[in-house]
N, C-alpha and C positions, 0 to 999 in steps of 0.2 A: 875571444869573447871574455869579458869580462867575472871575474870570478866573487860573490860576494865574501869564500872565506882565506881570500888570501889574507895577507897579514896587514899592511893597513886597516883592512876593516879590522879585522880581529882587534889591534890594538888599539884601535883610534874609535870606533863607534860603538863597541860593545861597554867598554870601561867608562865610556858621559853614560850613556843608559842605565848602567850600574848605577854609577854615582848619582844619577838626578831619583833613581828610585830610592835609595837611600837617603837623598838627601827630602825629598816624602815623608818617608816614616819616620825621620831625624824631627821633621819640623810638625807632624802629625802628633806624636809622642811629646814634644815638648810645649806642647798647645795645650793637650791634657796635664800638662804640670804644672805649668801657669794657673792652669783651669782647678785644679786641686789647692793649688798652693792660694789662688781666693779664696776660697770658700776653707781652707782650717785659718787664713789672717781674720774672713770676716767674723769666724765663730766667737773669736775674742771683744769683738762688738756687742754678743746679744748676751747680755749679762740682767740679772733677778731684778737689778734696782732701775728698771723700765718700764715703762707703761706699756701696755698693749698698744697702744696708738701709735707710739714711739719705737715699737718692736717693728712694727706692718711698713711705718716710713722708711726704718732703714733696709730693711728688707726688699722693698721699689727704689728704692736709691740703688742698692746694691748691684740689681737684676739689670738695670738700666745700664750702668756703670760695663756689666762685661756683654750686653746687650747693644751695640752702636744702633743707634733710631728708633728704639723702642721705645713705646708709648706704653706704661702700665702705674694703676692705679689699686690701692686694697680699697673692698668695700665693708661695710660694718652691716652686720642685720638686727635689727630692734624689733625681738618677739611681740612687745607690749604692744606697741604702735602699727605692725606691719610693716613696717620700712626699711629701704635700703638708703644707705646715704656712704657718699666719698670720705676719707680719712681724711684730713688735711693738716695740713701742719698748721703750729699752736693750737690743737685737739678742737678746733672750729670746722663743724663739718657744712655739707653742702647741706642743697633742701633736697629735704627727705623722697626719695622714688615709694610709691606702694609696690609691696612685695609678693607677687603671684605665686600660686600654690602651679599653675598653668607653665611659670616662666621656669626658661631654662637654667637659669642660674640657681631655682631649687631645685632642678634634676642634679644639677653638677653637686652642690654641698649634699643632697640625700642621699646620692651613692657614694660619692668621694672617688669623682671622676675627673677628670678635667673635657672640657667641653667647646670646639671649634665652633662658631657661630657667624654664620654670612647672613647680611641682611636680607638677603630674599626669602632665607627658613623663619624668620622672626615674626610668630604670631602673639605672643605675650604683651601687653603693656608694660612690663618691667624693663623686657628686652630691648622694646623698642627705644624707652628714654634713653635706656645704657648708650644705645647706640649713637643718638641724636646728642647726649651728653657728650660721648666724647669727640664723635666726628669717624668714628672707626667703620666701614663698613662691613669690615672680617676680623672678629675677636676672640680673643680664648677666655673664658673663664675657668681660671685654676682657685676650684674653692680650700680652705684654709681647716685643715680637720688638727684638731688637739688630741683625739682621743678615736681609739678605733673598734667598735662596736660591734659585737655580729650579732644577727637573727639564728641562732644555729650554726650554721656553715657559710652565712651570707652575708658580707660586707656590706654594711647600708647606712652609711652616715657617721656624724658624730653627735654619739645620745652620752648624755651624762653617765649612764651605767651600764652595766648590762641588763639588756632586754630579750627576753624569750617569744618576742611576740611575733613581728612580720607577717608573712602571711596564712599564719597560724596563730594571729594575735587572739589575747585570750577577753579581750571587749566583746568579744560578739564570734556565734559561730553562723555568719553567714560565709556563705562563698563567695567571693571576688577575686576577678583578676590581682595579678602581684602588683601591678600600678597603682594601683585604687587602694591597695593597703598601705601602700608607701605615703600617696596624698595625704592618707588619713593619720599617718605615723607626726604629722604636722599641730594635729591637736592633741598629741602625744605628751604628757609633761617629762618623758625622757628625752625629748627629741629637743636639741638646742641647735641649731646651725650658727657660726661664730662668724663664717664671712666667706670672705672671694677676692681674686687677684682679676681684674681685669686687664689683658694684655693685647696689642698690636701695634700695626706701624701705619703711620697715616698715609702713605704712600706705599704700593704696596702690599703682598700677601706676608702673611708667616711663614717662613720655610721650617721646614721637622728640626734642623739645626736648630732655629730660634725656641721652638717647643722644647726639645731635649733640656738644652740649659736654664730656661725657665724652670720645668720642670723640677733638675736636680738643685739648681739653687734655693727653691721653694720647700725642698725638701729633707734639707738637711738638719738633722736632732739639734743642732744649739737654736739654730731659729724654731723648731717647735717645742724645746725644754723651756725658753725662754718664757714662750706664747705662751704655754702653758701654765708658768709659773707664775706670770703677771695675772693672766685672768683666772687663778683661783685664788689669789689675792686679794682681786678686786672683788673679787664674788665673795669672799668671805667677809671684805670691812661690809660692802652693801647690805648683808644679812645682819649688820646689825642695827642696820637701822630702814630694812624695808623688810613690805611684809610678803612672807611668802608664799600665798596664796593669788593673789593680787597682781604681784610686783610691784605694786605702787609702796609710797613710802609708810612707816609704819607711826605709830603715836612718839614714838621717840625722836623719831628722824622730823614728825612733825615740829612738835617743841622747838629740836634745834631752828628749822627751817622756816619757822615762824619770827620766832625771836632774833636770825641774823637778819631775817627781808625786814624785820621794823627797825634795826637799827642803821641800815642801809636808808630806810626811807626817810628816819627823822636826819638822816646826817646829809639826803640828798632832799630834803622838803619835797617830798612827792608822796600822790595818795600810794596805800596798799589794800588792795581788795582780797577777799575772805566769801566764799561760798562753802555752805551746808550742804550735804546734799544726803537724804534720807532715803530707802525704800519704804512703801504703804505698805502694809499687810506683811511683813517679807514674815514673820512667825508662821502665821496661818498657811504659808505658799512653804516654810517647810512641815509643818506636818502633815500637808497634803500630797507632796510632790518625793518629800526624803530632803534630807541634808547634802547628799550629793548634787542633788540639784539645783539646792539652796548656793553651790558653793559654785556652780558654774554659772548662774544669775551673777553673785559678785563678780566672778572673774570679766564677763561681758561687759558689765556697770563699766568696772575698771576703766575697761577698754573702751567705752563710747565715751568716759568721760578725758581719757585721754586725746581722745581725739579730737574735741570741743575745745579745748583751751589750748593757746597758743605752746610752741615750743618751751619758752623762758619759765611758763609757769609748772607750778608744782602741784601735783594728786598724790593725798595719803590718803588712808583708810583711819579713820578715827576710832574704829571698834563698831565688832558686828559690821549689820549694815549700813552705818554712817562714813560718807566719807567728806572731805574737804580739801578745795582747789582754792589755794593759794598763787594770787594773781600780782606779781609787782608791777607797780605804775599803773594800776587801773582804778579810776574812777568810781561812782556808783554807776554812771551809764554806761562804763564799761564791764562791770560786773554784769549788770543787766543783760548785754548783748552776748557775753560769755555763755549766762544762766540761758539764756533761749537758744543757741546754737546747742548746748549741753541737751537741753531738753529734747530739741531737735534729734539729735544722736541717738540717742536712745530710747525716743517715742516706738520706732518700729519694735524694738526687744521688749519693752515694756507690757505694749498691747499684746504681744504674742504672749507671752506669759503673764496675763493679767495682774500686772502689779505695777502701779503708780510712785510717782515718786515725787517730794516735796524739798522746796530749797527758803532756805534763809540765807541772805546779802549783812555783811560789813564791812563797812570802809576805815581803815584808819587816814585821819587822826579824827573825823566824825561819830563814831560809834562805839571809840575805845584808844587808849594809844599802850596796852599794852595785851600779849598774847590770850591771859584771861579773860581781859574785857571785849575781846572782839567776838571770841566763840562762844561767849556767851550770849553775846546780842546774836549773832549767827542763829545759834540753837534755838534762843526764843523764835528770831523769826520764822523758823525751821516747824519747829511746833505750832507757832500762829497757824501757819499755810495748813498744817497736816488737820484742824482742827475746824481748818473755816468749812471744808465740806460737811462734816459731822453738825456741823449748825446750821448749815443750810437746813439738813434733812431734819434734824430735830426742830426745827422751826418751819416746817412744809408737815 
């Protein structure tokens, strides 16, 4: 009978078994070295004199690169607006997704998780675009944290500072669940969420493999020293010329932003439109209501009137309650249809908080061809409107 340890075996099948397991851990370990030795070549990529934009592209370049068939995209989030929208190269982004307090991709940036997602769990409308955007029907979003924040002992996003609040937030002592305070951490002015990696394969699941190295490539200190460095950058040239209560642009940033669109206009002969747009009463609604409330009224305005006017154009705040939307390439009919979508927007918040609002239109080269002469026709007409009610009733 045959014996398995005589000496052919011994010397002939145990020593390939040997070798092929060594030769495993040989090619296992030198996978991981490879795998290292990207990620310190890439570091030397993500250098201070980059954009944010340009940070997040190389960064999906990159993932892609030691990734074979992956599909992954950064996303950008715009508190002003509610939106999500794709990074794209030459800083042109897509059209804007609304961005759900509901959707998964705020779970994933409020805790600073990263988050598996198949399309049969997806009840959000963010979600769902995401998905129909890409064509993915099982995605990861890996959200993108600059800064790491605790409630105490509790990791929960990335907030501009530290906050002591969570769900012992000091707004209010009601009880709620720990989800309900996090939703609410959203109308938070410490609460900024900066973005998200959307990742998978169009064919195909993710395996943990493909998570794992996502993960560590996403996560490494030069891509987030980088991140970091460019958008507090940004955020510092912006502060000086937006305003920060708002977000929207401030009387400086207005000037400039005036004065370059009518030089664009008279060098491209095309009209430029100029809306006023005032609060009624807003004095009266803060000594009755507090100035805090006065200051979340603006912030809403803001926000409906950003939403009213097209992408290309511009909202500053003129001071106080006054602000102005600067419209390139618009008409007076087009101002007009502006001012009534604007109005639109904000007819629901107005009426709820009893306070009306009045607009003055100018067009250049009709009403002014330089930035004082338009806001001042603006403003008259602005005061006309505020003033025709007051003479109805004094003439009734």
């Amino acid at each position: 009978m045959w014996d398995p340890f005589e000496l052919p075996f011994v010397y002939l099948v145990i020593p390939v078994l040997l070798l092929f397991v060594l030769g495993y851990i040989l090619g296992f370990f030198m996978r991981r070295l490879r795998f290292l030795r990207t990620i310190i070549a890439s570091s030397e990529e993500f250098h201070s004199s980059l954009e944010t934009s340009e940070i997040l592209l190389k960064a999906a370049h990159l993932v892609t690169e030691q990734v074979a068939g992956l599909y992954l995209k950064p996303l950008m989030i715009d508190r002003l607006r509610n939106e999500v929208w794709f990074c794209e190269h030459g800083g042109a982004g897509s059209d804007p997704i609304p961005f759900s307090r509901e959707s998964l991709l705020f779970q994933s940036c409020l805790l600073n998780r990263a988050v598996l997602c198949r399309k049969e769990m997806l009840r959000s409308t963010t979600d769902l675009i995401l998905s129909e955007r890409t064509g993915l029907e099982e995605f990861l979003l890996h959200p993108v944290m600059i800064e790491e924040i605790q409630f105490y002992h509790e990791g929960v996003g990335r907030l501009v500072r530290r906050c002591y609040g969570g769900h012992r937030c000091m707004r209010g002592g009601q009880k709620k669940p720990l989800d309900e305070w996090f939703r609410d951490c959203y109308d938070c002015t410490y609460f900024s969420p900066f973005g998200a990696f959307i990742a998978g394969r169009r064919q195909g699941r993710l395996r943990k493999r493909d998570i794992r190295r996502i993960e560590a490539l996403l996560s490494q200190r030069a891509f987030i020293s980088a991140l970091s460095n460019a958008a507090r950058y940004e955020q510092a040239k912006s502060m000086i010329t937006k305003d920060e209560l708002t977000g929207t642009i401030n009387y400086r940033g207005l000037i400039e932003t005036l004065n370059r669109e009518l030089v664009r206009a008279k060098r491209e002969n095309r009209p430029l439109g100029l809306i006023f747009i005032d609060l009624d009463n807003f004095g009266e609604y803060n000594k009755a209501k507090g100035h805090l409330a006065g200051n979340r009224i603006l912030k809403h305005l803001a926000e409906s009137i950003s939403h009213g006017v097209r992408k290309s154009d511009y909202v500053a705040r003129f001071g106080g309650d006054e602000f102005v939307a600067i419209l390139p390439g618009s008409n007076r009919r087009g101002c007009e249809e502006t001012a009534a979508r604007i109005r639109k927007q904000i007819q629901l918040l107005m009426n709820r908080d009893c306070c009306g609002v009045s607009m003055g239109l100018a067009v250049y080269p009709d009403d002014g061809t330089t930035f004082e002469e338009l806001l001042e026709h603006a403003d008259r007409r602005m005061r006309s409107e505020k003033r025709s009610p007051l003479m109805m009733e004094d003439g009734m």
